[in-house]
Backbone atoms as SQL, in Angstrom:
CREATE TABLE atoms (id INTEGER PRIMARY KEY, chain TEXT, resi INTEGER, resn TEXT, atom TEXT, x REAL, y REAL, z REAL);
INSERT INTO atoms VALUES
  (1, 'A', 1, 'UNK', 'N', 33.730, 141.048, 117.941),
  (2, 'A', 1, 'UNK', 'CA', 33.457, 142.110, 116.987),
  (3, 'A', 1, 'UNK', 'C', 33.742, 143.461, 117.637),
  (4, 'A', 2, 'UNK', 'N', 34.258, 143.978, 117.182),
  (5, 'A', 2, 'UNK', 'CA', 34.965, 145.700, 117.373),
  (6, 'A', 2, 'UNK', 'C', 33.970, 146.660, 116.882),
  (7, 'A', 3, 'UNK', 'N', 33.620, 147.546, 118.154),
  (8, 'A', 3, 'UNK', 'CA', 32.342, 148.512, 117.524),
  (9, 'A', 3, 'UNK', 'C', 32.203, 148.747, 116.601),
  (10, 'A', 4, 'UNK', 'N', 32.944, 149.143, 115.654),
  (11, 'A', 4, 'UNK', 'CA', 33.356, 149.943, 114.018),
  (12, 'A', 4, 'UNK', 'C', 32.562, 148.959, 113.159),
  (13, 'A', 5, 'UNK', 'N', 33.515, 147.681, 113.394),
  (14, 'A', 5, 'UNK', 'CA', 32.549, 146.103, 112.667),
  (15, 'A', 5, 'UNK', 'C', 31.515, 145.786, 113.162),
  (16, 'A', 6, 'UNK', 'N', 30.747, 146.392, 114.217),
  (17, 'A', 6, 'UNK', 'CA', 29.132, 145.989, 114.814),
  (18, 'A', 6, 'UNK', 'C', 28.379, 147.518, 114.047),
  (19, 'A', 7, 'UNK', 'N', 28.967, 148.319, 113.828),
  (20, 'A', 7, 'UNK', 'CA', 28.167, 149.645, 113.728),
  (21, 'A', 7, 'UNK', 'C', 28.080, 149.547, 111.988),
  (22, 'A', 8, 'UNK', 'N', 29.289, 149.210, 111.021),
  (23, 'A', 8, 'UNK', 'CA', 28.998, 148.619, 109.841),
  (24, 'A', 8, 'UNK', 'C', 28.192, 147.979, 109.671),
  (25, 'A', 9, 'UNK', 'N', 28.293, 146.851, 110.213),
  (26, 'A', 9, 'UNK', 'CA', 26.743, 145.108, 109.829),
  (27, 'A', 9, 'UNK', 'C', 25.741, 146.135, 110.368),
  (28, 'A', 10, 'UNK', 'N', 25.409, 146.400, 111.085),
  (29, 'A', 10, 'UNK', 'CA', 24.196, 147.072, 111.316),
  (30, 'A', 10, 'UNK', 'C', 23.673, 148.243, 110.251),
  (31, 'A', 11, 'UNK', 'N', 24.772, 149.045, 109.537),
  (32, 'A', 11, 'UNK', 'CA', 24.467, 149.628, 108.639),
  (33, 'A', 11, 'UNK', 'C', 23.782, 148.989, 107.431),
  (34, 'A', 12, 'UNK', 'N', 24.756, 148.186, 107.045),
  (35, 'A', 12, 'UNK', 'CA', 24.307, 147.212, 106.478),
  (36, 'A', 12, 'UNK', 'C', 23.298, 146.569, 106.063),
  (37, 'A', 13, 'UNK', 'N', 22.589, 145.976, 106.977),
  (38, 'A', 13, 'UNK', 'CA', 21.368, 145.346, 107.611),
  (39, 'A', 13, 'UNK', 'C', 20.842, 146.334, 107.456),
  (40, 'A', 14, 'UNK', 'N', 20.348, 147.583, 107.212),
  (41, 'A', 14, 'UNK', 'CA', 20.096, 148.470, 107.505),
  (42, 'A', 14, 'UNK', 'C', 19.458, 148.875, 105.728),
  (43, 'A', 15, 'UNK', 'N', 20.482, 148.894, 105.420),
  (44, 'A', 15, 'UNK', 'CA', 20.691, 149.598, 104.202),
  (45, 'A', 15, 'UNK', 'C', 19.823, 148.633, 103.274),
  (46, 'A', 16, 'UNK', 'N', 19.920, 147.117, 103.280),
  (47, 'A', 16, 'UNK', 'CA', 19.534, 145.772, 102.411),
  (48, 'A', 16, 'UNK', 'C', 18.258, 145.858, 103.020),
  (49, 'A', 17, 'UNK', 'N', 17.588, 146.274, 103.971),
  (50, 'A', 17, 'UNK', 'CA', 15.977, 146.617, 104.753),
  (51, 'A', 17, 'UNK', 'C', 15.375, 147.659, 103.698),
  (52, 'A', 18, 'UNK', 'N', 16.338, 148.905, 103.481),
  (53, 'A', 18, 'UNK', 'CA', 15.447, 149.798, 103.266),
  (54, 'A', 18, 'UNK', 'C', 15.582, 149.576, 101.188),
  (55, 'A', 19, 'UNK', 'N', 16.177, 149.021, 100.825),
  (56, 'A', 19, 'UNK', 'CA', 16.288, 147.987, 99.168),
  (57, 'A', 19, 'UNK', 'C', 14.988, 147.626, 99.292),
  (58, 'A', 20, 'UNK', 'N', 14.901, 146.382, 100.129),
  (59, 'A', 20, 'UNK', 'CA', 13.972, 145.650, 99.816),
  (60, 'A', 20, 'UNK', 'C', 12.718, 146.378, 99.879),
  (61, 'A', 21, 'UNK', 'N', 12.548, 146.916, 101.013),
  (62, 'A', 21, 'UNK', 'CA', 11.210, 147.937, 101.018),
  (63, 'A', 21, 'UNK', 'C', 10.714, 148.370, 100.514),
  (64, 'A', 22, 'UNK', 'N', 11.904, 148.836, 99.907),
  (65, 'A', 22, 'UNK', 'CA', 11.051, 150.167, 98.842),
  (66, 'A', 22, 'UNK', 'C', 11.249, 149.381, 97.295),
  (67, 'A', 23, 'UNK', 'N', 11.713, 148.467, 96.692),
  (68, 'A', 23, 'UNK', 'CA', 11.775, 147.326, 95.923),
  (69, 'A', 23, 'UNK', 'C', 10.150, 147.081, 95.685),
  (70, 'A', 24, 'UNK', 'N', 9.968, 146.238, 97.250),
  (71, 'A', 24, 'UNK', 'CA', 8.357, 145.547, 97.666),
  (72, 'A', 24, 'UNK', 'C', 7.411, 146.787, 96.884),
  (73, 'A', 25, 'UNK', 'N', 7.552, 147.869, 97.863),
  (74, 'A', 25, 'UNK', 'CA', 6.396, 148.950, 97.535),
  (75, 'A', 25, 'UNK', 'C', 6.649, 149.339, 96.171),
  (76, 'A', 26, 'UNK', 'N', 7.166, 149.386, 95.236),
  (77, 'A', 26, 'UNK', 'CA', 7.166, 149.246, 94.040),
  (78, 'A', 26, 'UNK', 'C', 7.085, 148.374, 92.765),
  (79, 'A', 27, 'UNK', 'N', 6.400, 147.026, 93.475),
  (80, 'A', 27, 'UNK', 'CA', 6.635, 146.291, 92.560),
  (81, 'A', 27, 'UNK', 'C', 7.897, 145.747, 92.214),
  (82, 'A', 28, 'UNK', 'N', 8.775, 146.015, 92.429),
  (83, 'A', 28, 'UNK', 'CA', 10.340, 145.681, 91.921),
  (84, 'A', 28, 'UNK', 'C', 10.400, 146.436, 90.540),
  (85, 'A', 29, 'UNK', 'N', 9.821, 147.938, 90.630),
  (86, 'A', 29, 'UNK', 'CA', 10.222, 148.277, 89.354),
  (87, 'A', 29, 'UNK', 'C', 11.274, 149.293, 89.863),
  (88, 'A', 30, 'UNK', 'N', 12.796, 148.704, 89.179),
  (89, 'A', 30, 'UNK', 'CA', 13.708, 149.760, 89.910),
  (90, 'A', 30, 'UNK', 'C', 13.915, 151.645, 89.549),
  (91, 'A', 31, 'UNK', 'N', 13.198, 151.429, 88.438),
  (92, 'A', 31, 'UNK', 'CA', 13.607, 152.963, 88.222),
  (93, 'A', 31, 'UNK', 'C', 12.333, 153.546, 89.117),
  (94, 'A', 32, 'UNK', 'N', 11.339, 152.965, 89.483),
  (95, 'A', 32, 'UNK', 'CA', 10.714, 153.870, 90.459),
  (96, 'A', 32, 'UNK', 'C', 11.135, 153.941, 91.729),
  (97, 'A', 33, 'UNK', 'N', 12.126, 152.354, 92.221),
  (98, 'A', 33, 'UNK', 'CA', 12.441, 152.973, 93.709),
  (99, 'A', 33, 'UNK', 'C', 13.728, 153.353, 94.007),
  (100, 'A', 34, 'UNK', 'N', 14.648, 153.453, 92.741),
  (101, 'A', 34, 'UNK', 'CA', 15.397, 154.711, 92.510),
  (102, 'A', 34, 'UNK', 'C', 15.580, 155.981, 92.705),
  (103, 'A', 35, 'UNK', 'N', 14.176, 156.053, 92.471),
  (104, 'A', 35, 'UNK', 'CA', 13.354, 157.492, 92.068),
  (105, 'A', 35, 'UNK', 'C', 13.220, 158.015, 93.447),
  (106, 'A', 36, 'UNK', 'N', 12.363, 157.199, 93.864),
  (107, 'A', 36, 'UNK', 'CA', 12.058, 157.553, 95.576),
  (108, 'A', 36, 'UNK', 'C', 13.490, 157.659, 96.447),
  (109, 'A', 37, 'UNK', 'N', 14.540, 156.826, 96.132),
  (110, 'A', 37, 'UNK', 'CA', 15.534, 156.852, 97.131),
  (111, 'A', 37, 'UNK', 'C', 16.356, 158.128, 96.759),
  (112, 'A', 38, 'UNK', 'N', 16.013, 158.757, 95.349),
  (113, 'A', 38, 'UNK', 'CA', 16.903, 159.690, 95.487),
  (114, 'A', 38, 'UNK', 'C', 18.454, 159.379, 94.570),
  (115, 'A', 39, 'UNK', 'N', 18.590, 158.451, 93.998),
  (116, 'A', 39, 'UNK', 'CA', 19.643, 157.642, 93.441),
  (117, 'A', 39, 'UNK', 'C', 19.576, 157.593, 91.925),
  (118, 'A', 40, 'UNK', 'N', 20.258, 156.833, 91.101),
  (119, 'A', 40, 'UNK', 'CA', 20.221, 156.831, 89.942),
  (120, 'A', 40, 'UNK', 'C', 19.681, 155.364, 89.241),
  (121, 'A', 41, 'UNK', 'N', 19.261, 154.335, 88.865),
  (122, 'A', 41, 'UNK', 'CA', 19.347, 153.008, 88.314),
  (123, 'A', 41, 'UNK', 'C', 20.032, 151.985, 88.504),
  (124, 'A', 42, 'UNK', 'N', 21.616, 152.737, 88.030),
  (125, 'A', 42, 'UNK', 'CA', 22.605, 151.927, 88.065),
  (126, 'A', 42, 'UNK', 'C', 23.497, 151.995, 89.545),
  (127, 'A', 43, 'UNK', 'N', 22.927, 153.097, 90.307),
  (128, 'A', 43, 'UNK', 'CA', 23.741, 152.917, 91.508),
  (129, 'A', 43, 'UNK', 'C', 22.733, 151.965, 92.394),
  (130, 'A', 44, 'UNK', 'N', 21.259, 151.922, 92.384),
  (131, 'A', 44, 'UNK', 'CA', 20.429, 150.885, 92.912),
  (132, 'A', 44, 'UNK', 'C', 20.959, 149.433, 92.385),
  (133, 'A', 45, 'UNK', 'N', 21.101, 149.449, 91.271),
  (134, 'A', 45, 'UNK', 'CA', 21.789, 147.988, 91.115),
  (135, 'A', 45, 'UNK', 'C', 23.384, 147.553, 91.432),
  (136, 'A', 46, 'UNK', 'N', 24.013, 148.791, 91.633),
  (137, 'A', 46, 'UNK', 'CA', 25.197, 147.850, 92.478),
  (138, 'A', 46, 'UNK', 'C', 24.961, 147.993, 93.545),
  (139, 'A', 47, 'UNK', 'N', 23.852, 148.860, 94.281),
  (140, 'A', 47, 'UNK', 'CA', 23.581, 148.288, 95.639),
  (141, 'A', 47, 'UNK', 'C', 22.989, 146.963, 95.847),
  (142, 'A', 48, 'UNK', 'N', 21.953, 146.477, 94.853),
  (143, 'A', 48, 'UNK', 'CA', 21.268, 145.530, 94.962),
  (144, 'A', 48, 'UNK', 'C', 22.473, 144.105, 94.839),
  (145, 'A', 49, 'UNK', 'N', 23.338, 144.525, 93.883),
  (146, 'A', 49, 'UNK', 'CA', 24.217, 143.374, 94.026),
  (147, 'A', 49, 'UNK', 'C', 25.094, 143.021, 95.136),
  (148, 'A', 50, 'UNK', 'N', 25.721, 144.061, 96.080),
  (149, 'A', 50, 'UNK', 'CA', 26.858, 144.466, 96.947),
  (150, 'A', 50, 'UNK', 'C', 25.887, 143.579, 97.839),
  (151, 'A', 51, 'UNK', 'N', 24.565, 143.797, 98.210),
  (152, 'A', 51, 'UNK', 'CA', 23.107, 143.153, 99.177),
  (153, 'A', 51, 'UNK', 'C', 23.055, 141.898, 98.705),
  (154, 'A', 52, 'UNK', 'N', 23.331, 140.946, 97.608),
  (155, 'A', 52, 'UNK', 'CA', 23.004, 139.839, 96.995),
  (156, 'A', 52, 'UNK', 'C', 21.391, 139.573, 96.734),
  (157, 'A', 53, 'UNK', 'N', 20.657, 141.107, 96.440),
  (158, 'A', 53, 'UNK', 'CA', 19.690, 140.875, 95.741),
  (159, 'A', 53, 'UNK', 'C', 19.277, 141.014, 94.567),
  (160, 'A', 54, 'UNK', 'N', 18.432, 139.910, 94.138),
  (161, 'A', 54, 'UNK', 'CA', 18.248, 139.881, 92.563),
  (162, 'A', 54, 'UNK', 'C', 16.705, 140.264, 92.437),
  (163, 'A', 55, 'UNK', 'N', 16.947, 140.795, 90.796),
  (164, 'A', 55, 'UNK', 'CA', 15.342, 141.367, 90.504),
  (165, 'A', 55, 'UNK', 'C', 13.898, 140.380, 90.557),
  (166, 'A', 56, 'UNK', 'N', 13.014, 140.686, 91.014),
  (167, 'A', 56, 'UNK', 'CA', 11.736, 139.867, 91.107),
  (168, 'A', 56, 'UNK', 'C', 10.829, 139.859, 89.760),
  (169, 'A', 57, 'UNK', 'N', 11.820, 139.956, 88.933),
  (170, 'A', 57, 'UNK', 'CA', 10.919, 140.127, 87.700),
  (171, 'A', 57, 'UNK', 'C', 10.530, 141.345, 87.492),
  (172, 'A', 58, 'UNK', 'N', 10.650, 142.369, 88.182),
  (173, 'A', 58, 'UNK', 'CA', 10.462, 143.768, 88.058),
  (174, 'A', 58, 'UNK', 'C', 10.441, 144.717, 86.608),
  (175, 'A', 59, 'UNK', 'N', 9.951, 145.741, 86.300),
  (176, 'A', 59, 'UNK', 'CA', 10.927, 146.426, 85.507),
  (177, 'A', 59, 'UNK', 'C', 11.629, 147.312, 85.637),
  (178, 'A', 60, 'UNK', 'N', 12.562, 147.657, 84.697),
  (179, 'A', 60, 'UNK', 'CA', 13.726, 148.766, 84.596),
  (180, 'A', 60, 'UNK', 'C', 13.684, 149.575, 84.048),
  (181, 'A', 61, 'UNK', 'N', 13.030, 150.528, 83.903),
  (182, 'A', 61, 'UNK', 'CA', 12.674, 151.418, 82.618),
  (183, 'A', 61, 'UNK', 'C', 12.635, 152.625, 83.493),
  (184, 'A', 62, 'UNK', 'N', 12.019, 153.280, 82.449),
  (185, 'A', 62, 'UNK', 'CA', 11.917, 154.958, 82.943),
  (186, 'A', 62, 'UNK', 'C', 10.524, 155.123, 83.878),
  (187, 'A', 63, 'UNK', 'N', 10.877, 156.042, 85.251),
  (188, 'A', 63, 'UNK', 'CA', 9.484, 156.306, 85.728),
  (189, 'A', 63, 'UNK', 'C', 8.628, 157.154, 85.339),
  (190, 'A', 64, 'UNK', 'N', 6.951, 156.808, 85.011),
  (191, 'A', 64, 'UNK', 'CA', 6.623, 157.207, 84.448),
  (192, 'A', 64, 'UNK', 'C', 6.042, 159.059, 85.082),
  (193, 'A', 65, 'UNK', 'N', 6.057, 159.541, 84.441),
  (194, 'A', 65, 'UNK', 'CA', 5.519, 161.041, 84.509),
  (195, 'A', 65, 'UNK', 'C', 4.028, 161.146, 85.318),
  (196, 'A', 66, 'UNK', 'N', 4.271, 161.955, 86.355),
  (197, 'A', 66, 'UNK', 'CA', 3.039, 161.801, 87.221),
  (198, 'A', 66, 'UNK', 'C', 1.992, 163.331, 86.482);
């Protein structure tokens, strides 16, 4: 493996850590850990797919107003 391809997977790995995390701490409701990452819905879900993770039953909706 060629640094470039060790410093990618590690991104990687990296990136599918901090999904799930913040996924977990939300329940799997994605528009809240959307919300937190700073992102939009639909860009959390082609991350979640690009990661090969699927929803935990979560919901998708709007976060609610604090």
């Amino acid at each position: 493996m060629t640094t470039l391809t060790t410093i990618q997977a590690r991104s990687a790995a990296a990136e599918r850590r901090l999904l799930l995390r913040t996924l977990e701490r939300h329940g799997w409701n994605q528009a809240h850990a959307a919300s937190e990452l700073g992102i939009w819905v639909t860009t959390l879900k082609r991350m979640m797919a690009k990661h090969g993770i699927e929803n935990q039953g979560g919901k998708v909706g709007r976060p609610r107003k604090a």
